[in-house]
N, C-alpha and C positions, 0 to 999 in steps of 0.2 A: 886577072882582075880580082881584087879584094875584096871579099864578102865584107859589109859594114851591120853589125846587127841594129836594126830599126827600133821604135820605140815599143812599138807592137809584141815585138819579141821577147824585146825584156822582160814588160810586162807581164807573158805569159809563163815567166820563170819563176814557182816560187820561193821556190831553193836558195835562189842568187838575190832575189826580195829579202827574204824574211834573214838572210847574211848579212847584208847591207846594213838589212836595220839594226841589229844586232853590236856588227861591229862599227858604226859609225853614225852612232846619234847626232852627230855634229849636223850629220847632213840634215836634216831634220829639225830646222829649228824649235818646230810649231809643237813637236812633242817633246824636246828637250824643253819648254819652256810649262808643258804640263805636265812633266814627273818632278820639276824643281819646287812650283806650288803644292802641288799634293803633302796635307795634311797626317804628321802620323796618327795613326789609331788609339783610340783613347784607351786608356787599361781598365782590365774587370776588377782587376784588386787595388784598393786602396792603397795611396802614396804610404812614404813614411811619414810626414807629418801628422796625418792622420791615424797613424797607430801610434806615435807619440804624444797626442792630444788626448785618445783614449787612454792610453799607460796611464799618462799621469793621471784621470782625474777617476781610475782602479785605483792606483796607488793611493789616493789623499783618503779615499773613501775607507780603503782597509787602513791607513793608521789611522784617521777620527777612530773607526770603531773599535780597533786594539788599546788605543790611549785611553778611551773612554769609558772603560770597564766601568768606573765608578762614579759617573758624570749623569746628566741629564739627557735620558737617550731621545727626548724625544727633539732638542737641535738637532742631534746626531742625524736623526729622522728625516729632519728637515732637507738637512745638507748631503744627505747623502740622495734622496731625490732631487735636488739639484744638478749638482756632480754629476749622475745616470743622464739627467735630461739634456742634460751638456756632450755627454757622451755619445747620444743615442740622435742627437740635434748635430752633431761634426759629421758623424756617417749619413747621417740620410743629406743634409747637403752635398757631401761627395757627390753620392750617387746618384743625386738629382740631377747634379747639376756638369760635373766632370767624372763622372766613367762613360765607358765603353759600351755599355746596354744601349740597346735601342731605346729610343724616345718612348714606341709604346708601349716596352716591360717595364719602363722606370713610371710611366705615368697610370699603369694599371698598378705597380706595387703601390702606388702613393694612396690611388685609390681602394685598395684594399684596408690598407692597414688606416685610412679616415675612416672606410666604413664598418671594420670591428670595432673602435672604439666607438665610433657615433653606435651601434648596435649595443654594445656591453652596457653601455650607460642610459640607454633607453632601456635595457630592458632588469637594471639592479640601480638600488641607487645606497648610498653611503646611510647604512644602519646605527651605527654609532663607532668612536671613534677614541681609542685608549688612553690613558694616560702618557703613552709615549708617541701619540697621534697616530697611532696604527690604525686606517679604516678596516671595518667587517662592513659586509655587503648583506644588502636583501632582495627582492627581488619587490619592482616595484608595484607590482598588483598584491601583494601579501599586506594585510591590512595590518598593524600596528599591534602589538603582541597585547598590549593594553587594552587596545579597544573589543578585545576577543573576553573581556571578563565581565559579568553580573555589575550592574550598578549597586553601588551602597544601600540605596534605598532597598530593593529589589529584596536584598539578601539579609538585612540588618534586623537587631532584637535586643534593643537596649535596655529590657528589666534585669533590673538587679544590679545595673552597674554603679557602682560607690567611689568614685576620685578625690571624695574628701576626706573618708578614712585614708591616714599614712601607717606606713611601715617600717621597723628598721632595714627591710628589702630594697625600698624605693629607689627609683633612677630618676628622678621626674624632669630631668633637662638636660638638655644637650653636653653630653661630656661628664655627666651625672654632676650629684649632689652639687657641688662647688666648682663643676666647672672647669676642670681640670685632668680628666682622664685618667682618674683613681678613683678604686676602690681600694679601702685598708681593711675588713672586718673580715675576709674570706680568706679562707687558705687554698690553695687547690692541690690536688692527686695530680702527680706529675707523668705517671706509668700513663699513658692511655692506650698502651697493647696491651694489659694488664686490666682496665677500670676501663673502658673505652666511653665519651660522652655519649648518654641516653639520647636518642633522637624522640621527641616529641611529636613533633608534625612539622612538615614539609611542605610550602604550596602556594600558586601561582597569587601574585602581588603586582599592582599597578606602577605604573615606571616612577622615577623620581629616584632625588639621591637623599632624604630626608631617615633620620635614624628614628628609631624605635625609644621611646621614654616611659618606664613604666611606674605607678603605683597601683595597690592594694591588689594586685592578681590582675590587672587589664595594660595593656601596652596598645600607646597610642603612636600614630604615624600621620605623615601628605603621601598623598601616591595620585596619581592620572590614569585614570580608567574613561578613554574615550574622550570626549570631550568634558567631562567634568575632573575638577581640581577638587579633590577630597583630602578631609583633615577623617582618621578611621580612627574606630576602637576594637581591639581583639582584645577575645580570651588568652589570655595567655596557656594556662594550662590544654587548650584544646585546639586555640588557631580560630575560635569560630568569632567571623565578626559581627560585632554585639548593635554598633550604629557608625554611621558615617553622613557627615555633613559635607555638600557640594556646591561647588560653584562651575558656574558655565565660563571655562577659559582655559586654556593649552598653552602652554609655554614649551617651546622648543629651539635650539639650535644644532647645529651641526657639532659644533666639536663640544658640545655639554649636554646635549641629548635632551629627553623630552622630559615634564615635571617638575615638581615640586624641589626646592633646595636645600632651604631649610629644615629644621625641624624644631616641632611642638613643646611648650613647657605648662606643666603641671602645677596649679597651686591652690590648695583653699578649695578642691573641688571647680574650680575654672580651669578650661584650656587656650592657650594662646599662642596665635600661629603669624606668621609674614608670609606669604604668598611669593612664588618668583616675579610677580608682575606689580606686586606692591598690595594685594591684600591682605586687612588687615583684621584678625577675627578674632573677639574671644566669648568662646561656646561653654554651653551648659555641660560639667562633665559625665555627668548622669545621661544625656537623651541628645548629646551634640546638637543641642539649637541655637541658636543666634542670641547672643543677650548684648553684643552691640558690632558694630562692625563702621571699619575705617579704611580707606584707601590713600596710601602713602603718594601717589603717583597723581591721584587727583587732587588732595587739600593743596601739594605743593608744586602744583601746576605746569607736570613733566610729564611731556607726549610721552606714550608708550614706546614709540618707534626710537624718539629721541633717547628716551631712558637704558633700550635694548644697544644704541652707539657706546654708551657710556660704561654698563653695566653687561659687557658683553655676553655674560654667560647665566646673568638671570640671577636674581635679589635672594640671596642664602643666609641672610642673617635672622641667629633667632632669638628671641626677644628674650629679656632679663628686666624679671622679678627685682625689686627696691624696695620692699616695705607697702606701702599702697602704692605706686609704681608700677607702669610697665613700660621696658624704657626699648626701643628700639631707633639702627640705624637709618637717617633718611635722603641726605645727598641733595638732588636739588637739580633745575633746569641748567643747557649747556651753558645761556648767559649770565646765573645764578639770578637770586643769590642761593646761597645753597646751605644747611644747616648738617651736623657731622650727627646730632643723637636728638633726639625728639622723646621727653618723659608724657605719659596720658595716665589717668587716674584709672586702675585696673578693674574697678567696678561698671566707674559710668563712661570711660572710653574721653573726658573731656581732657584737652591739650593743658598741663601742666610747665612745661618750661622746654626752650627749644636751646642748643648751644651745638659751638663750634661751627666751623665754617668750610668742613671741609665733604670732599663725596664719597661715599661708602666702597667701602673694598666686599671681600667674602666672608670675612669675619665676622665675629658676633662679640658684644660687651661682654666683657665681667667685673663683678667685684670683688676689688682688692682691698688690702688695708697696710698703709705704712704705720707700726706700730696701733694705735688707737685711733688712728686717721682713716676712716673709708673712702673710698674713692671708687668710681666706674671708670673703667679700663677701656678705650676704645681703640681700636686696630683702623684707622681711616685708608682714603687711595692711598695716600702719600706723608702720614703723617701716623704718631700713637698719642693718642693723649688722656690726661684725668680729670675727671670731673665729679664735683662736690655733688652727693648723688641728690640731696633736694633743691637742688636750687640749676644744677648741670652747668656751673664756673668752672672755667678750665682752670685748673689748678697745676699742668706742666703742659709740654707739649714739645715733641720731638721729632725731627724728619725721620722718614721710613722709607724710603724708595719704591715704588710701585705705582703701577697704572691699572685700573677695574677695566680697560680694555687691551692689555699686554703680560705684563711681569705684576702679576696679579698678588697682591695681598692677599693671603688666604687662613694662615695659620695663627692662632692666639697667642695671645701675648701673655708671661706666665710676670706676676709681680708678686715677689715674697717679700716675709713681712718686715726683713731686714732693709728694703730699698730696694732689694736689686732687682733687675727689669730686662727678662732675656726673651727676646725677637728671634723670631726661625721664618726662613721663607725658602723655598727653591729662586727659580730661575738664575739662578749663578748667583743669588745675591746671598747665602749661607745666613750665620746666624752674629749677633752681637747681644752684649752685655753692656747694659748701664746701670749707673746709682743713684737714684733718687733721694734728696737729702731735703730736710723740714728744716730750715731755715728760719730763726728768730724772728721774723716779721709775718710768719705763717707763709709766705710764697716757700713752693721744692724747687728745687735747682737739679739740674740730670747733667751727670757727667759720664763719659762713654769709658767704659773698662779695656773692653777690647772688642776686634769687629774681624771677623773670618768670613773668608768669601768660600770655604773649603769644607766647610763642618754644619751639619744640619738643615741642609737643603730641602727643606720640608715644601715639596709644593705641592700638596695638596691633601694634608694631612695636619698634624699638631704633635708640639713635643710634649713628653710626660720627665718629669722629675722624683729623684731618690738619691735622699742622701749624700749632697752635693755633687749629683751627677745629670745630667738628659739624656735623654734616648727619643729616638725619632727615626723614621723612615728620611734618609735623605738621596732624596732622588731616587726611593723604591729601594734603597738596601739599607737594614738595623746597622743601627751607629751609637755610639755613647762617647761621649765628650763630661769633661772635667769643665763644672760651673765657671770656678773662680778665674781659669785661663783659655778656654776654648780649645784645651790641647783635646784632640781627637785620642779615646783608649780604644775603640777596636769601632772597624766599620763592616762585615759580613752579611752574607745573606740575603738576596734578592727577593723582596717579596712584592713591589711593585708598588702601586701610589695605591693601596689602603691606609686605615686608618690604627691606632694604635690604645689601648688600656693596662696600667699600670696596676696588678691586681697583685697587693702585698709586697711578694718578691719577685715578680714574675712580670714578663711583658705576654698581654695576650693580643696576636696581632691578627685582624682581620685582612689578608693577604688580596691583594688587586683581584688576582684570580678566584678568590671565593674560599679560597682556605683560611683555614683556624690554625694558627701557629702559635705555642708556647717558648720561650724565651727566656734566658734568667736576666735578671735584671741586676745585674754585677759589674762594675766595671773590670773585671780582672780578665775575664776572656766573654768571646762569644759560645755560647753553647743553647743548640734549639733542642730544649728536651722533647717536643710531641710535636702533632699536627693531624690532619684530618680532613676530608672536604667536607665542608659545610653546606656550600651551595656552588653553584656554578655559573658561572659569565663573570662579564665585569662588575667590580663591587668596590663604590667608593662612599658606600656607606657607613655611618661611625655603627659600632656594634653597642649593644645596652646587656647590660647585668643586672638583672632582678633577683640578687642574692645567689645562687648555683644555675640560675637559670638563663643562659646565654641565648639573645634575639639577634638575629643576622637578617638581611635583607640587600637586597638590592634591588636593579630595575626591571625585575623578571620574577625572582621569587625570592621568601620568605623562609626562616625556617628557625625552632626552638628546640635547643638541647639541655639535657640537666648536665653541668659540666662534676664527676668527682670530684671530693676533699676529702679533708684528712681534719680531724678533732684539732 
């Protein structure tokens, strides 16, 4: 009789089980139908798609910054936190969404890395922010480096100050004498390892980007101390300041920082200032009192709010002296209508004549002369134009490209007395040359010489001329360019968006960074004979010359040196 093995038995084999299964999954539908579904495992490391989305957008970022050596770093800026957020936004989707981590390492890293930045930015917030949009950081319970100083009143002792005696020393307006960013009467001592500038005094100053304008021994400034908007007067020789007049208002943005813009002009013993919010003041220059005051932003019936849309980084322009005249730029509501220069009688403050039609940029008037012809020079958003200084007829008028809330007009407009009429601006827009010509009927007619989108990128500075040449910071490095053709003769030397003075033969340049840089002013090569620190932080203040005696400032501190010369 044939043993038959039971089902019992089998069962109890696991040897001949765990065979079976092994070799013959067929039998087994139920599990051959669950290892055919079974999902493979996600991977820990990233596809290659995704290292080839990072490659590239490494790659684009190191050529922008290789190409761009002598370009506007702060697109670069832009684009290259772009490109990172691009980068840094491919992987964290990856990992969200298709690796291989577990659900709650990928949804604890997520919440990490929300809750260090929600943390960092709770507890720092954006201090101010450079020329090339570089932010610095503060922390946000540290009160305002400004508001940490003595109010004017507090501290101030206005006997003996005299702003109606002149000088052959005098700076009294922005860019000095004429407005232009020369001095010709000084020689200077080139050795400063050898002669080094005397330091006079050094020491803390209220924020604002407004420059220093000096006569008879006193230098006057705007600065923000707290909540008050001050027009100051210093000692020049000691630093000590003498009086200061305030008003209750703070102007601040993020990428122009806090105070005052413009700066103050000297005349006849009167001080006259434009406010960044549109006041408009001009003071006793003996004792800084009110002898009359005007607000730009109320007579022509422009919300504050609306005027900060427009004027994004706050009202810089500074008023220019005409004879009895004080003429400054006024712009106007978003529906208009809107007026490009407003002249007021400089004693009694009454409205004398309104013209053009257009909205103000960051520049400031001057006067020019085509031969025997005067004319006010005006830098508008989007337009330059002349006007017959008593009566303010536009007398030319020419597109300019720019917007007071983008690709900002900033830089002055230089008219020599030949006609010729040369535009410098950054953002990509470089520099042109026009000819203005007097035309037998009395109208000028402006014809364009040449236009470079590559040569004198001045944004946020001014050119100076010598000798049919310019020189300028463009795009933060010294450059000199040929008048007549906009051929570039040499561009070297990084010193950032400061500002620049033409002293003789010499370019002295107040460096982003706070340095004093000497420069010759030659178009044959570049050569920096000196330099020095002055002060330190960011400094986009224009510097002043009171004869040997160099005033530097920025939005932190202040400081006066006797610069060497030579007979």
């Amino acid at each position: 009789m044939t043993d038959e093995p039971n089902d019992e038995t089998a069962s109890q084999n696991p040897y001949e089980s765990h065979e079976a299964d092994v070799s013959s999954p067929s039998k087994d539908p139920s599990r051959s139908k669950d290892l055919s579904a079974a999902s493979p495992r996600k991977p820990l490391v990233p596809p290659l798609w995704v290292w080839i989305v990072v490659a590239f957008t490494v790659a684009m970022i190191m050529v922008m910054r290789v190409r761009d050596v002598g370009g506007d770093h702060a697109i670069v800026n832009i684009l290259t936190l772009i490109l990172g957020f691009l980068a840094y936004c491919t992987l964290a989707l990856w990992f969200l969404f298709f690796s291989g981590y577990s659900g709650m390492f990928r949804v604890g890293c997520c919440v990490a890395v929300v809750a260090s930045v929600t943390a960092f930015f709770t507890m720092f917030r954006i201090g101010h922010v450079s020329g090339e949009l570089i932010p610095t950081f503060r922390s946000r319970w540290a009160p305002p480096i400004d508001a940490l100083l003595e109010t004017a009143s507090e501290v101030g002792n206005a006997d003996g100050v005299d702003l109606a005696t002149t000088t052959e020393k005098d700076f009294p307006q922005w860019l000095g004498t004429h407005r232009n960013g020369t001095v010709s009467d000084l020689k200077l001592e080139r050795d400063w390892d050898r002669h080094p500038p005397e330091l006079l005094w050094r020491q803390p100053i209220g924020a604002g980007w407004s420059g220093f304008v000096a006569v008879n021994g006193f230098a006057l400034t705007m600065e923000q101390r707290g909540e008050e908007e001050l027009v100051t007067c210093y000692e020049i020789a000691t630093g000590k300041l003498r009086w200061g007049h305030g008003e209750a208002n703070r102007h601040h943005t993020i990428l122009g920082g806090t105070g005052p813009r413009s700066t103050p002009v000297i005349h006849e013993g009167y001080v006259y200032t434009l406010g960044p919010s549109g006041s408009f003041l001009c003071l006793d220059g003996a004792t800084g009192k009110m002898l009359w005051h005007d607000n730009i932003l109320e007579r022509y019936h422009v919300p504050p709010g609306e005027d900060r849309r427009a004027v994004a980084w706050g009202r810089s322009n500074s008023p220019l002296i005409v004879d009895d005249l004080v003429v400054v730029p006024v712009g106007g509501p978003e529906a208009g209508p809107r007026v490009s220069l407003a002249a007021f009688n400089r004693v009694t403050g009454e409205l004398v004549w309104e013209a053009g039609d257009r909205q103000v940029s960051f520049a400031s008037p001057t006067l020019a002369a085509i031969g025997d012809q005067q004319m006010i020079v005006s830098v508008n958003e989007d337009t330059v134009s002349g006007h017959a200084p008593q009566t303010g007829d536009v007398l030319w008028e020419i597109a300019w490209k720019g917007s007071s809330v983008g690709e900002a007009n900033v830089s002055q407009a230089t008219l020599l007395s030949d006609g010729r009429l040369l535009l410098s601006k950054g953002y990509s827009t470089g520099a042109a040359l026009w000819q203005l010509s007097a035309e037998a009927n009395g109208n000028i007619s402006a014809t364009k010489v040449w236009d470079k989108r590559t040569v004198l990128k001045t944004k946020l500075t001014n050119h100076v001329i010598r000798q049919g040449f310019a020189y300028g910071l463009s795009d933060g490095i010294a450059e000199c360019i040929a008048i007549d053709t906009g051929k570039k003769q040499w561009k070297k030397g990084r010193y950032g968006h400061g500002q620049v003075l033409l002293v003789d033969d010499v370019l002295v340049i107040q460096a982003e960074s706070g340095e004093v840089v000497m420069v010759e002013a030659t178009p044959d090569r570049f050569h920096e004979v000196a330099k020095f620190v002055a002060i330190e932080g960011k400094t986009w203040n224009t510097p002043c010359l009171y004869g040997d005696l160099l005033l530097v400032r920025n939005a932190e501190e202040a400081a006066c040196y006797r610069l060497p010369t030579v007979d």
